[in-house]
VEXDREN-2710 file (C-alpha; in Angstrom, 1 decimal):
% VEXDREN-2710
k/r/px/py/pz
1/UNK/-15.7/14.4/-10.7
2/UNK/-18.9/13.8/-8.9
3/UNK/-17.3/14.2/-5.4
4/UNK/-20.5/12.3/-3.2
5/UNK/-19.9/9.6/-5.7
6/UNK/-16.5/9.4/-5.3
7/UNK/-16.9/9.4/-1.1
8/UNK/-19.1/6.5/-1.2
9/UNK/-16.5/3.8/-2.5
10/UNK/-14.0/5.3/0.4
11/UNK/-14.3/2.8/2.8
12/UNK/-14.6/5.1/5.9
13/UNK/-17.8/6.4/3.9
14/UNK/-19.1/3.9/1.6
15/UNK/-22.6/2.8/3.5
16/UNK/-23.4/6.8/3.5
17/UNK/-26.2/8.0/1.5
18/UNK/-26.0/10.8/-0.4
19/UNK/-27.9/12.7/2.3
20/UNK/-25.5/11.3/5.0
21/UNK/-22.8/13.0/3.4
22/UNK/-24.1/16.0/2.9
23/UNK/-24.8/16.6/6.6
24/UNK/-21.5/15.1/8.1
25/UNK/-19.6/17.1/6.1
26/UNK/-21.3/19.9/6.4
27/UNK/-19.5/23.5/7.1
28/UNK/-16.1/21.6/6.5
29/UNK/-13.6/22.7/4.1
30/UNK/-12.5/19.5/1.9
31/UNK/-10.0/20.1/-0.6
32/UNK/-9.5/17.9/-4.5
33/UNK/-5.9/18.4/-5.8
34/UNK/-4.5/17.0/-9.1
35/UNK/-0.9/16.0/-9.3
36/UNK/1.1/15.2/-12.2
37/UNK/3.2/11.9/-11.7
38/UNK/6.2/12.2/-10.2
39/UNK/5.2/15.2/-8.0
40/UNK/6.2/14.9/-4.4
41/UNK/3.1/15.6/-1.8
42/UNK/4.4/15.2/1.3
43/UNK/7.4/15.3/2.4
44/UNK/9.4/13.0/4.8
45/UNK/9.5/15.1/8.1
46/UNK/7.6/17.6/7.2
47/UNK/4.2/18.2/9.9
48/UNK/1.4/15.6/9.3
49/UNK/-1.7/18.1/10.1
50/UNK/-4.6/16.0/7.1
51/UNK/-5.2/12.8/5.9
52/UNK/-5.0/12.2/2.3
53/UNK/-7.5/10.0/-0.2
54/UNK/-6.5/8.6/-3.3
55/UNK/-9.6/9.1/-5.3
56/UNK/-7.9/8.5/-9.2
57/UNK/-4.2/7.5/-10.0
58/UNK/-1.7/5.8/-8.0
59/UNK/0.7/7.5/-5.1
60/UNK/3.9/6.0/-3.3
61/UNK/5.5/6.1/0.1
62/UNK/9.0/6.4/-0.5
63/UNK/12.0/7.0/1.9
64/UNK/14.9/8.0/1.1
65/UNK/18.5/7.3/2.6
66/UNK/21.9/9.0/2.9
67/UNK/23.3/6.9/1.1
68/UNK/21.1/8.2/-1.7
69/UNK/18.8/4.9/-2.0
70/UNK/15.3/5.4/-2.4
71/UNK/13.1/2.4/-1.0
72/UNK/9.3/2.2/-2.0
73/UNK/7.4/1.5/1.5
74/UNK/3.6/1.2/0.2
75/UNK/1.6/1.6/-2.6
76/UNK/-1.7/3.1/-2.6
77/UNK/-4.5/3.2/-5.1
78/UNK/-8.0/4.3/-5.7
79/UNK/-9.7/5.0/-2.2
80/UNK/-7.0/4.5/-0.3
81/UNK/-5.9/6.6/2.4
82/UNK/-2.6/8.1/2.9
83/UNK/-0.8/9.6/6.2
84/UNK/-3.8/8.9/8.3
85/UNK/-1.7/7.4/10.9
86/UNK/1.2/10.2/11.2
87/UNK/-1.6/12.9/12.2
88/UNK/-2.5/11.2/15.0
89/UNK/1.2/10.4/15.9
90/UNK/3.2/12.0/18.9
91/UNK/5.0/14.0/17.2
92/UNK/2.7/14.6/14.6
93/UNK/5.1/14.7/11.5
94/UNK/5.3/12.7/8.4
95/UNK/8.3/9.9/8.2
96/UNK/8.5/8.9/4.3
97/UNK/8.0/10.9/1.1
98/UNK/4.7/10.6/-0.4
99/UNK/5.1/10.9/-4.5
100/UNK/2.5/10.7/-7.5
101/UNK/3.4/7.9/-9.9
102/UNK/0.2/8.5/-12.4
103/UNK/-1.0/11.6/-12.3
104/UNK/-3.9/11.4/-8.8
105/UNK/-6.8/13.5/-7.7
106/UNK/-6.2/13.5/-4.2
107/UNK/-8.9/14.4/-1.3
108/UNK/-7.3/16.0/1.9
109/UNK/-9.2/15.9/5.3
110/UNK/-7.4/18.0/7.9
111/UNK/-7.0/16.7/11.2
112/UNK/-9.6/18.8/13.1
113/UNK/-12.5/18.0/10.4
114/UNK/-11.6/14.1/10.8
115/UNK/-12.3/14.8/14.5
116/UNK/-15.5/16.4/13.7
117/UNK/-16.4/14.0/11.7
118/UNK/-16.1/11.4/14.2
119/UNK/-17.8/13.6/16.9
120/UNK/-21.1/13.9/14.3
121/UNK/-20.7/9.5/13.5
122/UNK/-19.2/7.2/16.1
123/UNK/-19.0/4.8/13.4
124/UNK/-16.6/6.3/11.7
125/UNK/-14.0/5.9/14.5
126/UNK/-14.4/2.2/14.4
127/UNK/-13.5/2.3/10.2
128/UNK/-10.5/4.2/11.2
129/UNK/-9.4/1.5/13.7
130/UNK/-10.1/-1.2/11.1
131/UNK/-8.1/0.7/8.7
132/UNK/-5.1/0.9/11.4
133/UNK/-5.5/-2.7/12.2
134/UNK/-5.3/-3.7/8.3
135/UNK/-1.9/-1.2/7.9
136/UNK/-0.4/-2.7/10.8
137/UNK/-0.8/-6.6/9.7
138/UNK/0.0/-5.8/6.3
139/UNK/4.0/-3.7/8.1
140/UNK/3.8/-7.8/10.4
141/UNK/3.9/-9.9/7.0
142/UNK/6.8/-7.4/5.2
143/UNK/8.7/-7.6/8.5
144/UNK/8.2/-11.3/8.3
145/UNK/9.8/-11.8/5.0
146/UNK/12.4/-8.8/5.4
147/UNK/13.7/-11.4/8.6
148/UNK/14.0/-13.8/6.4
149/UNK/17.9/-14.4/5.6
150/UNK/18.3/-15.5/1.7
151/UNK/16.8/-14.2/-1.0
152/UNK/15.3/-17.8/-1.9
153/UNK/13.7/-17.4/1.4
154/UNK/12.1/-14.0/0.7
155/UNK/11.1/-15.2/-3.0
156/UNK/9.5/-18.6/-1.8
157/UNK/7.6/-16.6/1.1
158/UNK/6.2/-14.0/-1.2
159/UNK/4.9/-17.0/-3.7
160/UNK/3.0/-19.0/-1.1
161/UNK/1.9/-15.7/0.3
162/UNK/0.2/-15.1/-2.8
163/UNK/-0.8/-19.0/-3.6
164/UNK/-2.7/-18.4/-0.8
165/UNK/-4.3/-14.8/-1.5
166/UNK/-4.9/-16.2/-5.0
167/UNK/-6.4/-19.5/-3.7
168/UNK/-4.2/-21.3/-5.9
169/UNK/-1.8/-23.9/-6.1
170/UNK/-0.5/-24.1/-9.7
171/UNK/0.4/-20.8/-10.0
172/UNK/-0.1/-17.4/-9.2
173/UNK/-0.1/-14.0/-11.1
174/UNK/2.3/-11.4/-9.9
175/UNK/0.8/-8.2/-8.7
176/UNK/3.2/-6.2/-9.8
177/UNK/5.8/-6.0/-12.6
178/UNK/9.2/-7.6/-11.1
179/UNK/11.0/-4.7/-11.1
180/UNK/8.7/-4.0/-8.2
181/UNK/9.0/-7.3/-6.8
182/UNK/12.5/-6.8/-6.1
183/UNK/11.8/-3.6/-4.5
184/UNK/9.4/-5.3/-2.4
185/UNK/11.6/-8.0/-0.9
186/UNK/14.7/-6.0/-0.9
187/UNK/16.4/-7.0/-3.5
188/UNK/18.1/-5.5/-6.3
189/UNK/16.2/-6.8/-9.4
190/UNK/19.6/-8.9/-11.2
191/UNK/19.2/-10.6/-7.7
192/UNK/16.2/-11.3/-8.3
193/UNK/16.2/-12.4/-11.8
194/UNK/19.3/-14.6/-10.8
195/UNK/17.2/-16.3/-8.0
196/UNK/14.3/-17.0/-10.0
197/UNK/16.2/-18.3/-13.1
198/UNK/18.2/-21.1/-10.7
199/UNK/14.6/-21.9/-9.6
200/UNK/13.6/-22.3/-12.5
201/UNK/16.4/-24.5/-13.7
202/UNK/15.7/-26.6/-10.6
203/UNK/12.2/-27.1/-12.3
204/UNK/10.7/-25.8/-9.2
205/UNK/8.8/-22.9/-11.1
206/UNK/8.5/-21.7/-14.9
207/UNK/7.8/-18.2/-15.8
208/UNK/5.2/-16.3/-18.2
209/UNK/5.2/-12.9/-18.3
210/UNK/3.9/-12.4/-14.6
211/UNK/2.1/-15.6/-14.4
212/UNK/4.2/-18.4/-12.5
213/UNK/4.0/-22.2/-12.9
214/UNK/4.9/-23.6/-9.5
215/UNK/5.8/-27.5/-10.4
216/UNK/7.5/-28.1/-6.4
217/UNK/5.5/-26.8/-3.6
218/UNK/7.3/-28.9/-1.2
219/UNK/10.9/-27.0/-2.6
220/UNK/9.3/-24.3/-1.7
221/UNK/8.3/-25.0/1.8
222/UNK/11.3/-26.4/2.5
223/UNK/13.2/-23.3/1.8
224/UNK/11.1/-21.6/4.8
225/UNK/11.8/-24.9/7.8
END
């Protein structure tokens, strides 16, 4: 892996030349780690102390209960960052499991050489922010839905959500397999298979695979007044 290559599609780095690069990260000590899937990275309390970049495969923040129920918090995929937020945190430690789920080449960034790098270009402390700022409206919109009482609710949400991210108003392609979906709204995916089957039956939607017909907007709405 060419790794100047690979820095400029990170978004904290992707206007830097070749020459750029060189010279910001200069006398640092970056470190490329493959994992194999299901390998567990970090670990939920464990001290936060570098920032991790996805730069192949796919990683997940998990947390895990008592009760032995493992939720999936975020997803993160090529050039995405991981755990920049809980190195800056007071305390500094990590809350959630971070686990490989296709085998990842992974770019760590300890917290002192993240500083530097911000000392040597200001810029880079704005991307950071912007980064933050992104996280935090995505956690707003989750806890949005999550408030959201019935599982119709959460389902009809998520579907104008993406109608609207997919600039359509026919019908949308699910990101994800539904399996996923469920764990994404908090549901257990019979639930979720119920729900969207009465849905259907109520000729509000028809399903494809992951594309989805939407036939009643204004059901839809109306599930949210």
């Amino acid at each position: 892996m060419n790794l100047t290559s690979a820095l400029q599609k990170i978004p904290l780095f992707k206007d830097k030349t070749p020459e750029e690069l060189s010279t910001l990260f200069q006398g640092l000590h970056i470190v490329v780690s493959n994992y194999p899937a299901g390998k567990e990275i970090i670990s939920d309390g464990e001290p936060a102390s570098r920032m991790g970049i996805v730069l192949s495969g796919k990683v997940e923040a998990q947390k895990l209960f008592p009760s032995g129920k493992t939720v999936t918090i975020a997803r993160f995929g090529e050039y995405e960052s991981i755990a920049e937020a809980a190195i800056f945190a007071s305390p500094n430690v990590h809350h959630a499991n971070i686990v490989v789920t296709e085998e990842s080449d992974i770019l760590f960034i300890s917290r002192e050489d993240l500083l530097t790098l911000f000392s040597r270009d200001s810029s880079l402390t704005e991307k950071l922010l912007h980064i933050f700022a992104n996280r935090i409206i995505l956690l707003n919109r989750k806890i949005e839905m999550l408030s959201l009482g019935s599982a119709r609710q959460r389902i009809a949400h998520f579907f104008l959500k993406e109608m609207k991210k997919q600039q359509s108003r026919k019908q949308i392609i699910l990101p994800f397999s539904k399996k996923i979906l469920a764990e994404h709204i908090n549901m257990t995916r019979p639930s979720l298979s119920r729900e969207l089957g009465k849905m259907c039956d109520a000729g509000w939607i028809s399903m494809s695979g992951r594309k989805i017909t939407i036939h009643n907007l204004s059901a839809l709405e109306g599930v949210l007044l």
